[in-house]
C-alpha positions in Angstrom: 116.8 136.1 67.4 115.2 134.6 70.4 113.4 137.1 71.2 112.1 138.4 68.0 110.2 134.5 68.0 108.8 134.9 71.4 108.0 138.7 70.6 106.5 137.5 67.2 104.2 134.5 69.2 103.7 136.2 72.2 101.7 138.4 70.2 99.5 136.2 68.4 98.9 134.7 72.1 98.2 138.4 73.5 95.4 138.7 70.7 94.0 135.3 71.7 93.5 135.4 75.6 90.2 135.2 75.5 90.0 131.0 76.7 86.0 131.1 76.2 86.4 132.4 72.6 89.7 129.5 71.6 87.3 126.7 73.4 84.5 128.0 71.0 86.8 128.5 67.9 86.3 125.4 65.4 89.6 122.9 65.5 90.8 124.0 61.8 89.9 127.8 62.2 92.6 130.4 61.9 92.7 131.1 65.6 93.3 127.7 66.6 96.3 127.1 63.6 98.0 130.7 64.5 98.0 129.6 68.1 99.3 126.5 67.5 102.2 127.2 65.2 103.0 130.2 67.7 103.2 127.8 70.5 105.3 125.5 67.6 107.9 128.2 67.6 108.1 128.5 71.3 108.5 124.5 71.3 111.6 124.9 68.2 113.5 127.4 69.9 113.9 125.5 73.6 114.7 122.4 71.2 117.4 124.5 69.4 119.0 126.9 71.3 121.4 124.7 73.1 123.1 124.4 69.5 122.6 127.6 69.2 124.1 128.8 72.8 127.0 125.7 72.8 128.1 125.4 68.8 126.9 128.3 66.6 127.5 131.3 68.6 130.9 130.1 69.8 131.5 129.1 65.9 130.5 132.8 64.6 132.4 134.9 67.3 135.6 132.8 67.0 135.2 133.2 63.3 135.5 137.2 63.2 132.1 137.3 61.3 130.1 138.3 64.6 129.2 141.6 63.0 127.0 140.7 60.3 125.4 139.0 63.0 122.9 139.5 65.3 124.0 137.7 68.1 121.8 138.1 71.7 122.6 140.4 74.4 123.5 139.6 77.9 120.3 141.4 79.0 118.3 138.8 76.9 120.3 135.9 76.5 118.0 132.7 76.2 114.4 132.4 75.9 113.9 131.4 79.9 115.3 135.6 80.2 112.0 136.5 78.0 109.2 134.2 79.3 110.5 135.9 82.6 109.3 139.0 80.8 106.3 137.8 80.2 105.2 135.0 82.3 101.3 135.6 81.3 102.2 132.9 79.1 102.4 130.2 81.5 98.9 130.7 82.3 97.8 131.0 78.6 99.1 128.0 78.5 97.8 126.4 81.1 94.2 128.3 79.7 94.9 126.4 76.2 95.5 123.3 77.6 91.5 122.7 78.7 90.2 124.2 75.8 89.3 120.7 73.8 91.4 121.3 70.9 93.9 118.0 71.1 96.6 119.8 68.8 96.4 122.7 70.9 96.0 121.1 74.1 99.6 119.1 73.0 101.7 121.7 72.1 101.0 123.7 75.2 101.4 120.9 77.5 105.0 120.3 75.3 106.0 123.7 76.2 104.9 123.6 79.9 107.2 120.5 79.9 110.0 122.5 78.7 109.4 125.3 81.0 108.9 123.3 83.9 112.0 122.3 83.7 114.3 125.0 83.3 116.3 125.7 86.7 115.9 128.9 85.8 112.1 129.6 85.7 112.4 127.5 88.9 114.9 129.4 90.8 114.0 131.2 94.0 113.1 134.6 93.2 114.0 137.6 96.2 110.2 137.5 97.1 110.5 137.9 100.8 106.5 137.2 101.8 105.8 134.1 103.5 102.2 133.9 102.1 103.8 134.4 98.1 105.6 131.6 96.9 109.5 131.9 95.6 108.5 130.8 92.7 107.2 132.9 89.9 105.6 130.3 87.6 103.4 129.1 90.5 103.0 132.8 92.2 101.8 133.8 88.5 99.5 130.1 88.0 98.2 131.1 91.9 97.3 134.5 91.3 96.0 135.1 88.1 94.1 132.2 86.4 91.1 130.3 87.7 93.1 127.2 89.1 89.5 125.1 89.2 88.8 126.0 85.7 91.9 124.6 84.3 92.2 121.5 86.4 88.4 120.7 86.0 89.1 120.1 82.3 92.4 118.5 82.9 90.6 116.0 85.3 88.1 115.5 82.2 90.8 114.7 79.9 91.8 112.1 82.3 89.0 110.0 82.6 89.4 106.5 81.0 88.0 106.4 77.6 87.0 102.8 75.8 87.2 104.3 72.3 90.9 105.7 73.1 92.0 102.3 73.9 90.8 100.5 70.7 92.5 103.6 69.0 95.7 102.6 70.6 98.6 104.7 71.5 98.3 107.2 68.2 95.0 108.5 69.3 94.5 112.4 70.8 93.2 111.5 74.1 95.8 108.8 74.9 99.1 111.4 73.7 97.4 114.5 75.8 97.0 111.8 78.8 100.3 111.0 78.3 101.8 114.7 78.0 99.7 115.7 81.0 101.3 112.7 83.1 104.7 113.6 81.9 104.6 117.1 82.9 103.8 116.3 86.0 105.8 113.9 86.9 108.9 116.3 85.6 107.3 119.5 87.6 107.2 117.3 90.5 110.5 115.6 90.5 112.1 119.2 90.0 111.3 120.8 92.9 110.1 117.7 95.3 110.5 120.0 98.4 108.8 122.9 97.0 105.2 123.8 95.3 105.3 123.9 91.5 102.5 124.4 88.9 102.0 121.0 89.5 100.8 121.1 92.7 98.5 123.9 91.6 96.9 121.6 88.7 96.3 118.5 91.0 94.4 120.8 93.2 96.5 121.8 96.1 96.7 125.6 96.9 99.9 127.2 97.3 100.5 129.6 101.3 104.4 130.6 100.8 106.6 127.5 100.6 103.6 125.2 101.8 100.7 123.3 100.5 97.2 123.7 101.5 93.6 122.5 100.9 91.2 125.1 99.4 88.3 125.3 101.3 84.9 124.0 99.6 87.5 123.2 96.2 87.7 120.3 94.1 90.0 119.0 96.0 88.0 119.1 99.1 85.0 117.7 97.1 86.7 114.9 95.6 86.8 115.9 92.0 90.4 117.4 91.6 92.9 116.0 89.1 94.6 114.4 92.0 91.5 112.1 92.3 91.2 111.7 88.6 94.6 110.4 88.4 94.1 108.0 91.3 90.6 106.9 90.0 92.6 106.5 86.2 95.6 103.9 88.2 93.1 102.3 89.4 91.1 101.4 86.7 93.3 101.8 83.2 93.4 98.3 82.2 97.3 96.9 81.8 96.9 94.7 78.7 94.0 92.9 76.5 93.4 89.5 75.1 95.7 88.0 78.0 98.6 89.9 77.0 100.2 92.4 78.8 100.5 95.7 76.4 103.6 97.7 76.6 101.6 101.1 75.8 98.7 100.5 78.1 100.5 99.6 81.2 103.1 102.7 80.6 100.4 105.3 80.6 99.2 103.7 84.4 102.3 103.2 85.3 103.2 106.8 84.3 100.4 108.1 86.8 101.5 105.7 89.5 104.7 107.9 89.4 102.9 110.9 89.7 101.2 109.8 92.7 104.4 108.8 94.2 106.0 111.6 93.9 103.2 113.1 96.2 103.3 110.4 98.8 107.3 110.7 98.6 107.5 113.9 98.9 107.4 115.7 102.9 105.7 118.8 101.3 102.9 116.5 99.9 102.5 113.2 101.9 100.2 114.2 104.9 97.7 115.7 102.6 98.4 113.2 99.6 98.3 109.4 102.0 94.6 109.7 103.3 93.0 110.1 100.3 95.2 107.8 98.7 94.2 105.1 101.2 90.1 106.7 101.3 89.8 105.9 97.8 91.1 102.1 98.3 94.2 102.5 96.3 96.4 99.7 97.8 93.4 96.7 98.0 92.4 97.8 94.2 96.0 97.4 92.8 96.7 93.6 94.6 93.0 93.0 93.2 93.8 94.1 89.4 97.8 92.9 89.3 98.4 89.8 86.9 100.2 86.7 88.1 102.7 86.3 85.8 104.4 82.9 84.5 106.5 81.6 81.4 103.6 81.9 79.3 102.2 85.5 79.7 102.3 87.5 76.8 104.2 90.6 76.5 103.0 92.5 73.7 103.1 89.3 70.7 105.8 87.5 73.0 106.7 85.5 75.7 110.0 85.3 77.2 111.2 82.1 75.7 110.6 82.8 72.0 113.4 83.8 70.1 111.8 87.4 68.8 110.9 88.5 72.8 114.2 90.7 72.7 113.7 92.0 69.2 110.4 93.2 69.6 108.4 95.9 72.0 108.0 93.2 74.6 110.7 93.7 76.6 109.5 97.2 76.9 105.8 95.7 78.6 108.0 93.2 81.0 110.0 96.8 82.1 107.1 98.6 82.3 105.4 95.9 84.8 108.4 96.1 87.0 109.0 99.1 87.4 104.9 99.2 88.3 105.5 96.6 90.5 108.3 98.4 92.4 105.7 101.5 92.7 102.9 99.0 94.5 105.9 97.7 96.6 106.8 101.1 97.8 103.6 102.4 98.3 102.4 99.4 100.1 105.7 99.6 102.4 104.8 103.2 102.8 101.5 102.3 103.7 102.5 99.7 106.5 104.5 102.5 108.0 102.0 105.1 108.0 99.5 103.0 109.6 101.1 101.6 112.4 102.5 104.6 113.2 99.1 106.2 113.5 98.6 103.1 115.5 94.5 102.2 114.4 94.6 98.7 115.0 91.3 98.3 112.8 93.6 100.1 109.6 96.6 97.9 110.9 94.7 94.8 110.6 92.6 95.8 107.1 96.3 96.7 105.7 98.1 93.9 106.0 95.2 91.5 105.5 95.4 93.3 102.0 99.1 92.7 101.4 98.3 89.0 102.2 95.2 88.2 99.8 92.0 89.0 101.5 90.4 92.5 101.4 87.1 92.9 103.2 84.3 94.3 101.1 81.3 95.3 102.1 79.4 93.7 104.7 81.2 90.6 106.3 82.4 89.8 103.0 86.1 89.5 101.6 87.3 89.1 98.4 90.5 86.9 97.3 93.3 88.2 95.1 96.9 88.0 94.3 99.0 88.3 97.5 102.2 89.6 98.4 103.7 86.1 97.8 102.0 85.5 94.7 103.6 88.4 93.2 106.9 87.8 93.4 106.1 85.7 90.3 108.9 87.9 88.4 112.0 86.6 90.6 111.1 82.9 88.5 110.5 84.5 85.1 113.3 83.2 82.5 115.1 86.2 81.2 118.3 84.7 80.0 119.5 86.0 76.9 120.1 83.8 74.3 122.3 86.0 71.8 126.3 85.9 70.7 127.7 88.4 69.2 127.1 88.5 65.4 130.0 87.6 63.1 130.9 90.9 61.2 133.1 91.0 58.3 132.5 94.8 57.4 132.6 96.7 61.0 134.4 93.8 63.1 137.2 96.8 63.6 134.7 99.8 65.2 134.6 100.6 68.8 131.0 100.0 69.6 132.1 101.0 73.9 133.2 104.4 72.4 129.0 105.0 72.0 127.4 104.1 75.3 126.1 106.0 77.9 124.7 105.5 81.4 120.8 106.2 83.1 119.5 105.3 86.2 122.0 107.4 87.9 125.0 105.7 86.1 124.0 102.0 87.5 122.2 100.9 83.4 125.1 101.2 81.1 123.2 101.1 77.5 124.6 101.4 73.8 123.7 105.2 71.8 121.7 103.7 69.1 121.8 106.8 67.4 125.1 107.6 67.8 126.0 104.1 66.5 124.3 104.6 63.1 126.2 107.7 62.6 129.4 105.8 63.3 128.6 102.6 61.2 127.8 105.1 58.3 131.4 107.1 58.6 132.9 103.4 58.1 130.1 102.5 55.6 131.0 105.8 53.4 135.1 104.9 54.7 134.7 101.3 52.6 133.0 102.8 49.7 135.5 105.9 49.4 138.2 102.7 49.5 135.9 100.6 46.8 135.8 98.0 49.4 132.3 97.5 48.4 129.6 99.5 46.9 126.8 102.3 48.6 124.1 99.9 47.7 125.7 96.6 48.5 123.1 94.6 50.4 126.0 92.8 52.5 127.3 95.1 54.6 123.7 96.7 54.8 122.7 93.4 56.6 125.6 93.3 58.9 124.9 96.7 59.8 121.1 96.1 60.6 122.0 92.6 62.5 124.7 94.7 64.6 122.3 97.4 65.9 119.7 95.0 66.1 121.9 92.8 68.7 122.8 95.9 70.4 119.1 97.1 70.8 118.2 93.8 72.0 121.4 94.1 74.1 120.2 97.5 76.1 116.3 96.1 76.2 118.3 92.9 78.5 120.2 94.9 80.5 116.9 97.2 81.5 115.0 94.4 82.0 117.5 93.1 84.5 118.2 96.5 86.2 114.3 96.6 86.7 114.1 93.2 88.0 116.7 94.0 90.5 114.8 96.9 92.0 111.8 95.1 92.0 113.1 92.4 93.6 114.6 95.0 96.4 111.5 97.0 96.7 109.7 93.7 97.6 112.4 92.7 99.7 111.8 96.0 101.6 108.5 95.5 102.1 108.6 91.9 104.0 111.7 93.6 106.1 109.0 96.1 107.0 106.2 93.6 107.7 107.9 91.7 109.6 109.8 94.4 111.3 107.0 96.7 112.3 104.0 94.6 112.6 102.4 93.4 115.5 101.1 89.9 114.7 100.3 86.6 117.0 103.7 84.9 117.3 102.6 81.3 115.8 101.1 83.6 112.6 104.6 85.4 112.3 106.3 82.2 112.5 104.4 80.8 109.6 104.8 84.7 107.7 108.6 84.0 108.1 108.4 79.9 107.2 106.2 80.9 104.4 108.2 83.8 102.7 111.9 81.6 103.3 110.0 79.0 101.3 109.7 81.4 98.7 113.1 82.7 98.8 115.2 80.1 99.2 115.1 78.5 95.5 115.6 82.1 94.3 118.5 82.5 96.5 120.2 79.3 95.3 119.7 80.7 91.7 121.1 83.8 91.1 124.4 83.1 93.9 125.7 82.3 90.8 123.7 84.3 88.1 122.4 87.5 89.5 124.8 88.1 92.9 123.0 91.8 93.6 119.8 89.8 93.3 121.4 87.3 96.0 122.5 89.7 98.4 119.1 91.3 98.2 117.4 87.9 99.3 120.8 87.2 101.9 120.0 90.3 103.9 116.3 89.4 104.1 117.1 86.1 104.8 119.0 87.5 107.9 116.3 89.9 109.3 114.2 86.9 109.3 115.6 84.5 111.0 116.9 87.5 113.5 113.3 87.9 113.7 112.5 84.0 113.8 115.3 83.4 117.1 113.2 86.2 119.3 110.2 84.4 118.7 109.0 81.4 121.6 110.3 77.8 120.3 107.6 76.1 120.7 106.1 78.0 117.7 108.9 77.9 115.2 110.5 74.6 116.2 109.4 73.1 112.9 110.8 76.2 110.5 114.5 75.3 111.6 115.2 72.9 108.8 118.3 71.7 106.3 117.8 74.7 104.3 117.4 77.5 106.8 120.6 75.9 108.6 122.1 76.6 104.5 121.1 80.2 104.5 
């Protein structure tokens, strides 16, 4: 069964390898529709064959009715087994994925999502070369497809397009951004220590178990998808009309990841950090972040309104955390790789940056949001307003017995979807009992207010979690600064007066409300004034106050 539909769509594929004549091929022609519903099959049967593997089969053999069944072999046992087979697919679909068809260019970068992740396309194969790579996706992407070719029109696809953002999050070029961003990131988290197809798209090429280069590539010459993606974080705006927009920053935010996991990553970092910091990342971001306050707009609303947790909005306020957390890291990383390749021109330019002034060209410099300025988000008001609805209908079901965890376990959220199913079986319980009737509006209303609070329940409880590791990134980041930079000891003195200023309040706060958030602040509160006592008194004599004393 699974491999009659790969057999079945590999086939249509084989007859349509020819990239030049699909990119010619007219969007609605046969070619294009037969590839795409091919690729649609491929897409259905990684979707469905967990069921199939984990709850039919076992249902049908423990049943006795096996034989009038055909049920896969050992030899072939899942669909991962046949691309094996025939892993000219991967670079058909990479191939497909340039040709400007959007529908096309979707489905194949779903699939490649799917694939990518299977540990077992990923596994090691017994290759024992040191120039060919363990892996066979990549040793098949490397060796038999014309790497520039593909990632030439990925970088296109890229670019920031004004008619794709007054489109809005349904348009072609925005999904296929969005599915190229995500595949990546999921290649790239996979196998951080190892090359993946990923690397191969970005540009890099692959020696072995190491990254390279390419000589005279695009990567050399500036024009890879690596430098598309930086020159799209850059510039891809993160909200219009004053509001920050839940879809917009995601997308940047999304390729912020990507990047990370290249800077991260010990495979990727030395080659991945200088052009990073060649094409201005860090000043660009402090120049283009918002400063945010009680009356910022997220999405239609701001904090305080009533709606803000039963609307998109608190999905734009995660979203610019979790990007804010990506400049703190990077930045920290930054301040570490610098100093430790010890330029004190690149030391100086660095953490001028991180402190509001960026020199442009000439003598010139150019104000923007600092370091302090953005930890804005430690004073938004996040407090959540809600009680728990009165229910007269489901005030009996078990609404713990549907949660489940993310963030490694730390966010414990409510299944949304599993709770509908369970509010239904009571639902169709009351009307079995002629409690009340399928159509009675009541208890349709208390079920649509309970989900509702629970919803609004999870979006809090992300928010917070994001705030938290926001909050310790940036926390981080003065422990480095202060830590590993060499500055004049009356200018460190005011760095530490200036940032305990800042913290203090914050501190006071959340002992009470937030306690991981307090902790945070306590141990930075501790590395600076281990830092203030080694500095001369006669500089820092008038930091000691009423409230350090407190800390």
């Amino acid at each position: 069964e699974i491999s009659l539909g790969l057999v079945g769509s590999e086939m249509c594929i084989r007859d349509s390898r020819d990239a030049d004549g699909v990119s010619k091929a007219s969007s609605d022609s046969i070619l294009i529709s037969s590839l795409v519903r091919s690729i649609d099959i491929m897409n259905l049967i990684l979707d469905h064959q967990p069921t199939y593997f984990n709850i039919v089969r076992p249902i049908i053999k423990s049943s006795g009715q096996d034989s009038s069944f055909n049920i896969a072999n050992s030899t072939l046992a899942s669909f991962e087994d046949c691309v094996i087979d025939n892993l000219g697919l991967i670079s058909d679909l990479c191939l497909y994925c340039g040709t400007g068809h959007p529908q096309l260019t979707l489905t194949s970068l779903a699939l490649l999502e799917k694939l990518s992740a299977s540990r077992k396309l990923n596994k090691s194969s017994n290759i024992s070369s040191r120039w060919q790579s363990t892996n066979q996706m990549v040793e098949q992407l490397n060796s038999n497809v014309e790497a520039d070719r593909v990632a030439r029109s990925l970088a296109s696809q890229i670019d920031v397009d004004i008619r794709e953002l007054e489109s809005g999050p349904e348009s072609s070029g925005y999904l296929i951004k969005m599915g190229l961003l995500q595949l990546l990131d999921k290649c790239l988290k996979m196998s951080p220590e190892k090359p993946t197809i990923a690397h191969l798209l970005l540009g890099f090429s692959c020696l072995g178990n190491t990254l390279d280069i390419p000589p005279d590539g695009l990567f050399e010459n500036g024009i890879s998808l690596l430098h598309s993606i930086l020159e799209f974080v850059k510039a891809y705006p993160l909200g219009m009309d004053g509001a920050v927009i839940s879809w917009m920053i995601h997308l940047r935010r999304l390729g912020f990841q990507v990047l990370l996991n290249l800077w991260a990553s010990p495979l990727s970092s030395n080659l991945t950090l200088p052009h990073l910091r060649a094409g201005q990342l860090l000043p660009v971001l402090f120049m283009s972040q918002p400063v945010v306050t009680a009356e910022t707009l997220w999405d239609d609303f701001r904090t305080n309104e009533p709606d803000f947790w039963l609307s998109s909005s608190p999905s734009s306020l995660s979203e610019l955390l979790m990007l804010r957390t990506l400049l703190y890291e990077y930045a920290t990383t930054e301040v570490r790789a610098v100093y430790k390749q010890g330029s004190p021109s690149v030391q100086r330019d660095t953490l001028r940056t991180i402190l509001g002034t960026t020199s442009v060209e000439g003598d010139q410099s150019v104000e923007h949001p600092s370091l302090f300025d953005l930890f804005d988000f430690a004073d938004i008001d996040i407090g959540f307003s809600y009680t728990w609805p009165e229910l007269q209908f489901f005030g009996s079901v078990n609404v713990e017995s549907c949660v489940k965890t993310e963030e490694n376990g730390v966010v414990v959220l409510y299944d949304i979807e599993a709770l509908q199913e369970l509010l239904q079986l009571v639902k169709e319980d009351l009307v079995a009992d002629g409690v009340v009737t399928s159509q009675n509006e009541q208890i349709m209303a208390e079920k649509e207010k309970l989900l509702l609070f629970l919803s609004a329940t999870n979006e809090f409880r992300y928010v917070q979690f994001n705030r938290f590791v926001a909050l310790k990134a940036w926390t981080d980041l003065v422990t480095i600064i202060t830590t590993t930079c060499k500055m004049d000891p009356t200018y460190m003195a005011s760095f530490i007066q200036q940032t305990l200023q800042l913290i203090l309040p914050k501190f006071e706060s959340s002992i009470v409300e937030t306690p991981a958030e307090a902790i945070e602040l306590a141990h930075l509160g501790e590395t600076l004034i281990d830092k203030l006592d080694k500095i001369p008194t006669d500089t820092n004599g008038d930091v000691i106050d009423e409230r350090l004393d407190y800390l």
